[in-house]
Legacy VTK file of the C-alpha trace (Angstrom):
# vtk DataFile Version 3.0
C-alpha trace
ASCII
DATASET POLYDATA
POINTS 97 float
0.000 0.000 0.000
0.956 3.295 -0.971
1.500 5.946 1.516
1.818 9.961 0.811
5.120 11.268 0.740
6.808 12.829 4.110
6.917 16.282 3.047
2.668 16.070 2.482
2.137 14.564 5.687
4.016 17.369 7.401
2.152 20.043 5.274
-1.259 18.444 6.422
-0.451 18.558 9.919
0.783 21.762 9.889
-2.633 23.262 8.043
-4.053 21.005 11.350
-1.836 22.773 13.537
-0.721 19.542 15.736
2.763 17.788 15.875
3.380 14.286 14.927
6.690 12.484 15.338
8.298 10.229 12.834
5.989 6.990 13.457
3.288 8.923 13.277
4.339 10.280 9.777
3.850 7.057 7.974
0.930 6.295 9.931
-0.638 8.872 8.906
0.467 9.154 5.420
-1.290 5.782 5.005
-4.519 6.967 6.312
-4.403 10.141 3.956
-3.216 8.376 1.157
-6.798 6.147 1.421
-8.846 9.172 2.483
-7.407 11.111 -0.528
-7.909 7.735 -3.224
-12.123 7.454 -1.387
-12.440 11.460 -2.670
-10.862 10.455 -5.775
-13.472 7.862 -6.834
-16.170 10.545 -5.625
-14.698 12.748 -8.131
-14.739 10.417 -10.630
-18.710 10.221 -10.597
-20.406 11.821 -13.386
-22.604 14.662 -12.730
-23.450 15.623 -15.812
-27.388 15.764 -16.165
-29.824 17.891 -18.351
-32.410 17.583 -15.864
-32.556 19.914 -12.408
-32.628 17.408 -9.531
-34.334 19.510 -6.573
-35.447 16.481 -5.454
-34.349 12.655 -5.049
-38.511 11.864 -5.175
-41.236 12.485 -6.893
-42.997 13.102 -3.910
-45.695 16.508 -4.434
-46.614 18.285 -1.676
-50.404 17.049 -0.541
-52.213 20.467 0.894
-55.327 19.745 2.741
-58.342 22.583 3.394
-58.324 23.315 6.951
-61.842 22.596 8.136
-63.116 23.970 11.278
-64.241 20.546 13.498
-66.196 20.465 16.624
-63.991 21.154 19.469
-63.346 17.997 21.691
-64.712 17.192 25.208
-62.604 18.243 28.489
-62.935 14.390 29.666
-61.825 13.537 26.099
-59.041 15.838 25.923
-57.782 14.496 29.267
-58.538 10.324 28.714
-55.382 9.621 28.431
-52.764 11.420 30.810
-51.461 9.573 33.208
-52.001 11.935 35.772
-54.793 14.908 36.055
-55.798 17.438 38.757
-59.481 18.843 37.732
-59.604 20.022 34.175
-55.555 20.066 34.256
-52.878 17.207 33.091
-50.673 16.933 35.930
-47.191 16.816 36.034
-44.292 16.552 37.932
-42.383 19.838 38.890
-39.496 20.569 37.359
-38.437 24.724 38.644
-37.395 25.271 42.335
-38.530 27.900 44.984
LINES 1 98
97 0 1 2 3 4 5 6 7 8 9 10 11 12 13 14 15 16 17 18 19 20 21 22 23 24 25 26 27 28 29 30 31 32 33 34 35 36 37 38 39 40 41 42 43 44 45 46 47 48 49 50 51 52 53 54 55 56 57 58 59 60 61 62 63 64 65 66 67 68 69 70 71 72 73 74 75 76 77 78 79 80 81 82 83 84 85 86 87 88 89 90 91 92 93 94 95 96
């Protein structure tokens, strides 16, 4: 496996502003060297379309009318909370004195 040379290594890290010592150059080049090859094949991809892609779907926006419904029941509204106090859903306190 290829590995980028010493000199780009050094220039990377010192964009990064960090030191590395001398085992850490190769290690490193290594890991570049692969990053840099994965962007390479990304590059590679062709782009080249006549269409405008705003989106991956076909998916349309589905508006609905609003309609103005009855308004539901107190005793409905509060069926399902685990804990009520009158016409309130209880809960458990959560600001100090």
């Amino acid at each position: 496996m290829k590995s980028l040379p010493k000199e780009k290594v050094l220039y990377v890290a010192d964009l990064g502003k960090i030191s590395i010592s001398e085992d850490e150059i190769e290690k490193f080049g290594y890991g570049l060297k692969q990053i840099l090859d994965e962007i390479e094949k990304i590059n590679q991809v062709d782009l080249k379309t006549d269409e405008i892609l705003i989106s991956p779907t076909d998916n349309k926006n589905v508006y609905r009318d609003d309609e103005v419904l009855d308004m539901i029941t107190i005793e409905d509204a509060l069926k399902n909370a685990p804990k009520t106090k009158g016409n309130f859903v209880e809960v458990v306190r959560v600001v100090n004195d």
